[in-house]
N, C-alpha and C positions, 0 to 999 in steps of 0.2 A: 668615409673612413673604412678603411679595409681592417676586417675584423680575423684572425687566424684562428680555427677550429679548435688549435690545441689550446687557444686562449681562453676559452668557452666552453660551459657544463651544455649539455644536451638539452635540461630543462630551460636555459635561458636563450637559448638557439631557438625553439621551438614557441617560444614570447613575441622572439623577435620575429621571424618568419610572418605568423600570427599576423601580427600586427602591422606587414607589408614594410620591416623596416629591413629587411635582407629582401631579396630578389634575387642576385644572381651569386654565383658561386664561381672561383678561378682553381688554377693549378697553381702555384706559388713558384716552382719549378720549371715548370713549358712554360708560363707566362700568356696562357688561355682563361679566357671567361666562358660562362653559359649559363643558360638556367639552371635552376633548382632539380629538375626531372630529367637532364640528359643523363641518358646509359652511361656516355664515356664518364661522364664527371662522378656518379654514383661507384665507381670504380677504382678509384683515386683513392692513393692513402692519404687518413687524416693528417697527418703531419703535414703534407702539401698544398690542405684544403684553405682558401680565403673564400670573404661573402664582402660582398660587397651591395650601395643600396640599390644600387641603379648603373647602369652601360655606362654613364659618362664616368661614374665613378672609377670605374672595370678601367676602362681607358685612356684617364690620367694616371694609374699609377701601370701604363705600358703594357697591359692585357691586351691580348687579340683576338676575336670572335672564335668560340668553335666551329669546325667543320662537321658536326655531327647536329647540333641544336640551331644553332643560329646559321647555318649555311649560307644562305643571299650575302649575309654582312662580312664572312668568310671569305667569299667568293671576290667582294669588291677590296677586301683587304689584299686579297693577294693580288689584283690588279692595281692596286695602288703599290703595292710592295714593289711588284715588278718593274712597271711605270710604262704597260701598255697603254 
């Protein structure tokens, strides 16, 4: 379930985190995922921010890896994009 930041107090963000039920975090907008600790995503205004619990999650609802955290899976994205 992708959760939006503005849906959510800070204290119950930081429950969930905790308790490993968020992991990764997207753009809402670019339609990028990444961890909790990438630079680019720490950047991002909240209004933008989703969390998600896990990659597969990130990527049924049409998330694509960042180029800054997750690079390898970036890299294979855009070769798949391509269709080298």
């Amino acid at each position: 379930m992708m959760i939006r930041h503005t849906a959510i107090s800070d204290q119950e963000l930081r429950i969930l985190i905790r308790r490993a039920e968020i992991t990764f975090a997207g753009n809402k907008k670019l339609m990028i995922y990444g961890t909790l600790h990438c630079k680019s995503g720490k950047r991002m205004k909240r209004e933008n921010r989703v969390f998600f619990a896990n990659e597969e999650e990130a990527k049924a609802n049409g998330f694509r890896p960042c180029g800054n955290c997750k690079k390898s899976l970036y890299q294979q994205w855009i070769y798949s994009v391509k269709g080298n």
